[in-house]
C-alpha positions, 0 to 999 in steps of 0.5 A: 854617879848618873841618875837617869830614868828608863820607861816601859809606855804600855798599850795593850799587850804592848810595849814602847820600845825604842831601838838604839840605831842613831846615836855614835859610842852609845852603850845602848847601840843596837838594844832595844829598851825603853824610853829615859835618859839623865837628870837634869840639874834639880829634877825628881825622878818624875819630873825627868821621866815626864821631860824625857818622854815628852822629848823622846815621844812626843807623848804627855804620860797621865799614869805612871808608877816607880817600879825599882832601883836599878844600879847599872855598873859597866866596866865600860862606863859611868855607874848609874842609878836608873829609876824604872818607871811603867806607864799605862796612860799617855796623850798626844801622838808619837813622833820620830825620835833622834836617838833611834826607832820608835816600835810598839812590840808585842810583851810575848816578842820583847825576849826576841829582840836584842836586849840587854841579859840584865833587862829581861830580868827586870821586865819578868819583875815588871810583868809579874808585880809580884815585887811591887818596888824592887833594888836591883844591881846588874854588874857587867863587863861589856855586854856580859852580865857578870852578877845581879842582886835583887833585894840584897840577894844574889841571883847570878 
């Protein structure tokens, strides 16, 4: 199992979001998602979201709130337990990013862009609150989502 994090940075009515176009064999290539990554030996969730937005950024967060729980299953790799983040406070300047483009987009565009199915069903949870905290399991098979359970229960 693979504990990593994913971030929604917002600014406004924006969201950072970073295009996965520079990494070889990525699961991610050609998505766009939010910032994160792995866990290092000994971190917290929070201290790895703090590192890894920092490292992917440039950007220090200030305010920042563990939304869910999403376990990631992909017939393609490693399962993984991402702890979703938002964050609505952040100092410093944005910089280039090795792992691909950096971009503020519009909330109202993020369902025009390529995402992953499972994502849009945790970022209508984010933008909603009405599930303050939230377990949810997206099952895939490649790019397919095959089932998603939120809070026990099915959904697809």
């Amino acid at each position: 199992m693979l504990n990593t994090t994913l971030c929604y940075i917002s600014r406004g009515s924006e969201y950072l979001m970073l295009h996965r176009v520079k990494k070889k064999n990525d699961i991610n290539r050609d998505k766009w998602i939010g910032i994160g990554g792995k866990f290092e030996a000994g971190e917290s969730p929070d201290e790895c979201l703090l590192r890894e937005a920092r490292e992917e950024t440039g950007l220090t967060l200030t305010s920042w709130r563990c939304r869910g729980i999403v376990t990631f299953v992909n017939t393609q790799c490693q399962t993984e337990y991402m702890h979703l983040f938002t964050a609505d406070g952040f100092e410093g300047e944005l910089r280039t990013c090795d792992e691909g483009e950096l971009e503020w987009i519009d909330r109202a565009k993020l369902y025009d862009l390529a995402l992953w199915e499972g994502d849009k069903i945790f970022l209508r949870l984010l933008e909603n609150d009405a599930q303050p905290f939230f377990l949810l399991k997206l099952s895939y098979d490649g790019d397919e989502l095959i089932s998603a359970v939120l809070n026990g229960e099915k959904i697809k």
